[in-house]
Every structure is written in structure tokens, then in C-alpha cells.
C-alpha positions in Angstrom: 128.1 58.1 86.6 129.4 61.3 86.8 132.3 62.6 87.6 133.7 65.3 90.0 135.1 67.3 87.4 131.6 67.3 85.9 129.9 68.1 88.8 132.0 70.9 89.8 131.6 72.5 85.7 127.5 72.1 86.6 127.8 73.5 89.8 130.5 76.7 88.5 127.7 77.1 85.7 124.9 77.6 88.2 126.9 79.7 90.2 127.5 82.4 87.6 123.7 82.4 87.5 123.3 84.4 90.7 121.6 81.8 92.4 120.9 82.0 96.0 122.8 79.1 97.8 119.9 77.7 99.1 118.1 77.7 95.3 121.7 76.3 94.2 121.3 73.5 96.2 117.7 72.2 95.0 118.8 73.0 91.2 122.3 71.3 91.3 120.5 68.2 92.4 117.8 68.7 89.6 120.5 69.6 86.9 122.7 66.9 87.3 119.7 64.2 87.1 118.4 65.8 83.8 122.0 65.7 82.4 122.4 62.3 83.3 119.3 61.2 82.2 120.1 62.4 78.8 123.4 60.9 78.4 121.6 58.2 79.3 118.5 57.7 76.8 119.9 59.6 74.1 123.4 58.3 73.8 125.3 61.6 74.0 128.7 62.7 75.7 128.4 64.8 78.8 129.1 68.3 77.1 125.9 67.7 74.5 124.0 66.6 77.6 124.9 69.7 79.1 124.2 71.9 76.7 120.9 70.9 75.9 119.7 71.1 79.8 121.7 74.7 79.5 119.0 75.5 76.9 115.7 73.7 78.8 116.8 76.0 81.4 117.0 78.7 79.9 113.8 80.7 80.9 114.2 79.5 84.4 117.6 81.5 84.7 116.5 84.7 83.0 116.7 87.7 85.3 113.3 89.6 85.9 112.1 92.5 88.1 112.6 91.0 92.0 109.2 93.0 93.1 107.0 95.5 92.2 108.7 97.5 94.7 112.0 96.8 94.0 114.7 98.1 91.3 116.5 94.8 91.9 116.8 91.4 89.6 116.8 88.2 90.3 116.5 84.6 87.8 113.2 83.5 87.1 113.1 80.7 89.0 113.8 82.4 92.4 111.1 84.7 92.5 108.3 81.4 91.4 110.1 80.3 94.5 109.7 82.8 96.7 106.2 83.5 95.6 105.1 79.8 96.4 106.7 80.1 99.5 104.6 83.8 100.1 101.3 82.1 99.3 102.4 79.5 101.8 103.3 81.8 104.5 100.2 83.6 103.9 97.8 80.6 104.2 99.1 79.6 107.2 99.1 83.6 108.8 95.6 83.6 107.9 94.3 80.5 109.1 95.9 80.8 112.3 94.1 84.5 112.8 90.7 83.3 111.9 90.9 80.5 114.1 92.1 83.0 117.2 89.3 85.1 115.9 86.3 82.5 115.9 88.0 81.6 119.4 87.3 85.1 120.3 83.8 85.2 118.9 82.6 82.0 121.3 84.5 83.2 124.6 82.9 86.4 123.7 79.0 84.8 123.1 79.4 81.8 125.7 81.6 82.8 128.5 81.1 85.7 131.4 83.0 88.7 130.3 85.5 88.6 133.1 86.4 85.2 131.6 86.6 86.5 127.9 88.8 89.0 128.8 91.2 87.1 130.9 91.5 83.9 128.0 91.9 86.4 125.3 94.2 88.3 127.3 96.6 85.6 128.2 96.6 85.0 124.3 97.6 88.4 123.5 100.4 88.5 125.9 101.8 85.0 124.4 101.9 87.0 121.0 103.5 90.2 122.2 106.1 87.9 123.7 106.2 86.5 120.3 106.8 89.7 119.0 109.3 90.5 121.5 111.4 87.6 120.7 111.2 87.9 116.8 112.5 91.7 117.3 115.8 90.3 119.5 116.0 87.5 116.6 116.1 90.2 113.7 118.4 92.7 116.2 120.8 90.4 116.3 121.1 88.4 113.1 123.1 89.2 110.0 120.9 89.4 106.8 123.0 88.5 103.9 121.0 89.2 100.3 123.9 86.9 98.3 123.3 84.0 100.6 119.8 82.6 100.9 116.4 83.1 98.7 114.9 84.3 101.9 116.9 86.7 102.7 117.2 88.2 99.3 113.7 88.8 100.0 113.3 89.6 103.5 113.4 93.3 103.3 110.8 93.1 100.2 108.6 91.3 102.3 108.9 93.7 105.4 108.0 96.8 102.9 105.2 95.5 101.4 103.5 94.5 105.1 104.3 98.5 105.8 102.4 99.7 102.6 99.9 97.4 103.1 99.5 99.3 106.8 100.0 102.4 104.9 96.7 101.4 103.0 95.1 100.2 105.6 95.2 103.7 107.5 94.7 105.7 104.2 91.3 103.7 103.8 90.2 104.6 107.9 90.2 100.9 109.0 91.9 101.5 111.8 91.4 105.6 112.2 88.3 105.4 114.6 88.9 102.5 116.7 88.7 102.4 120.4 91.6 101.6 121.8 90.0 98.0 123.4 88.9 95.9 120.3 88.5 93.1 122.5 85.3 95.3 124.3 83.7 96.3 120.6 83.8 92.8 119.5 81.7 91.7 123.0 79.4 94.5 123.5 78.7 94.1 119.5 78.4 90.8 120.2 75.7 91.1 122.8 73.6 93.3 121.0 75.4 96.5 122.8 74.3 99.9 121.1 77.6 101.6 121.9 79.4 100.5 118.5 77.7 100.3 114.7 78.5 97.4 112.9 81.1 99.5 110.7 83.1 99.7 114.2 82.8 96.2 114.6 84.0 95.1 111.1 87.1 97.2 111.5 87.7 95.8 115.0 87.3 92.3 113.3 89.8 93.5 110.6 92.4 95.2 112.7 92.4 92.0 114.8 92.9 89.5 112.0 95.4 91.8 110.6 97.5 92.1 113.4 97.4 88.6 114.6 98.5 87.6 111.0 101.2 89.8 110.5 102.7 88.6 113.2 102.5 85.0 112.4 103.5 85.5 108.7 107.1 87.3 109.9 107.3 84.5 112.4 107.1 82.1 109.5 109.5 84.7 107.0 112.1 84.3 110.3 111.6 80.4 110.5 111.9 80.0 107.0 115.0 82.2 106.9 116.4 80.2 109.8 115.8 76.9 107.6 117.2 78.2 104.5 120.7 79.1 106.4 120.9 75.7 108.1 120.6 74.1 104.8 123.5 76.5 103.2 125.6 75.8 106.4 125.3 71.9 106.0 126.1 72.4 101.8 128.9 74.4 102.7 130.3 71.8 105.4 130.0 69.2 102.4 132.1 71.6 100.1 134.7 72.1 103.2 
């Protein structure tokens, strides 16, 4: 069994690794098994034990480039972190805007056009509340880059959803819209001549992209949220 004293050495090691709290948490846990486990089945004294899981992880701890974008470093094991958590984020952005979209495609095909607009309407309005509330959220919260993974990467992940707009605009996607989407997609829909198929597709693609943008900072605000709760209840446990 290990003892305090022990623990606290692990946990002062980790520490001087610039680890985010909430990465300090899951390795500590991780760390302390694997320098157990060696005492264990290889018969060795707590500073051998140590040392060898020092050098196992080794890579893990080695500071790298935080983002493309960024001058910043962080350990190794942070950013694989992060960008499981990106792919994540992103899956579940993307789902949810195809699935609004295919919504819109059938009230669009099946339903009178006063309907469409009204159900597709009351959609949009529940997301620029959502929008609305995430900005007050943000306004009013402290981002701290020592404290949490997600927050060491907050503003990295706001930049690159601003170039990828920048690009976006740069390649015309958005340029020669009209300023109702929700008409192209209909009319096109219904075999309309006012809009070319070009005008549709970047209707399509200015929809999706909005609708996950704003679902993937929704998810970048609830993951933030859930990385502080966890530092707050480690740092009750240390109080």
C-alpha cells in the first residue's frame, strides 16, 4: 500500500510537469497503479518503481507545439487529449447539423411552405437563444490557461473556427447568398428556376456550418464546465 508521503512525491513530480489539473487528476490515478504494480511483480522498493514509470512516461510528458496556430507548449499527452476530445466534439456538431438539415429537406419536400417556414423557424430561434446564452456564459466566466486542459485550449479552438470562416469567405461559399437560405433550399427543392444548384450547395453548406459551429462551442463550453467541476471536487479532497 502506499503511503501519503509517496503519493504526495508522485503527485509533486506530476505537478512540475505542467499538467493541467484536470489531466493531473486522470494521470495521478494512472501513475500510482503502474508504480504499485511494479513494486508488486517485480519485487522493487518504491523509488526503483518510480523511476522506471518516470521513464515509461517519458514521451507522454515531453513538451510539443500546442497548435499549429500557436507559439505555445504543452506535454504530449495533453494535446492527444485534447485532440480526442476535438474529434469528439466534432462528430457530435456534425451529426446534429445533418440531422437538422435532412429535417429541413422533408419539411421542405412534404409540408406546405407556410408550415416549413414556421417549424424551421421555431428551430432557428431555439439556436439563437442558444447562442445568446453561451455568449452571457463566456461574458461572464473566468478562463484560466493553468487550470484545466480545456481551457488551455479554448482560445485555440475559437481561432481556428474564425480561420476556418476566413476560408470559407475567401473560397465564395457564402459571398453570393441570399440572405433567406431557408427559401433557396425550398424553391431548389421544388424544381424552382430562381437558384442554380451551385446556390443551393452553398445554402446547404452555410447551413450545416453554422448550425455546427454552434453546437461544437456548446460542447467546448460543456466540456469546460465539466473539466472545472472535476478540479473543484480534487481541490476540495486536497483542502
Amino acid at each position: 500500500m502506499m503511503t501519503l508521503s509517496e503519493k504526495t512525491h508522485i503527485r509533486n513530480y506530476l505537478i512540475s510537469k505542467k499538467l493541467p489539473l484536470d489531466v493531473l487528476m486522470e494521470v495521478t490515478d494512472h501513475f500510482e497503479i503502474q508504480v504499485e504494480s511494479l513494486q508488486r511483480e517485480e519485487e522493487i522498493s518504491f523509488d526503483e518503481a518510480f523511476k522506471l514509470t518516470k521513464n515509461i512516461w517519458q514521451k507522454d510528458f515531453r513538451l510539443t507545439k500546442k497548435s499549429f496556430f500557436s507559439f505555445g507548449k504543452v506535454p504530449v499527452i495533453v494535446k492527444e487529449i485534447q485532440r480526442e476530445i476535438n474529434k469528439k466534439l466534432l462528430k457530435k456538431s456534425l451529426t446534429i447539423a445533418f440531422v437538422l438539415m435532412l429535417l429541413q429537406f422533408l419539411t421542405a419536400k412534404f409540408m406546405m411552405k407556410d408550415y416549413y417556414f414556421m417549424i424551421n423557424a421555431v428551430i432557428y430561434v431555439l439556436l439563437g437563444i442558444l447562442i445568446v446564452v453561451m455568449i452571457l456564459v463566456y461574458a461572464f466566466s473566468r478562463i484560466s490557461k493553468q487550470r484545466t486542459r480545456a481551457e488551455k485550449y479554448f482560445y485555440n479552438q475559437l481561432l481556428n473556427i474564425f480561420l476556418l470562416s476566413i476560408l470559407l469567405a475567401i473560397l465564395g461559399v457564402f459571398t453570393k447568398l441570399p440572405t433567406n437560405s431557408f427559401k433557396v433550399v425550398y424553391d431548389f427543392l421544388h424544381g424552382s428556376n430562381l437558384f442554380s444548384t451551385e446556390i443551393f450547395i452553398a445554402a446547404v453548406t452555410s447551413i450545416v456550418f453554422k448550425t455546427a459551429v454552434t453546437f461544437y462551442l456548446y460542447f467546448m463550453l460543456q466540456d469546460r464546465s465539466a473539466s472545472i467541476r472535476k478540479v473543484k471536487d480534487y481541490e476540495n479532497s486536497y483542502s
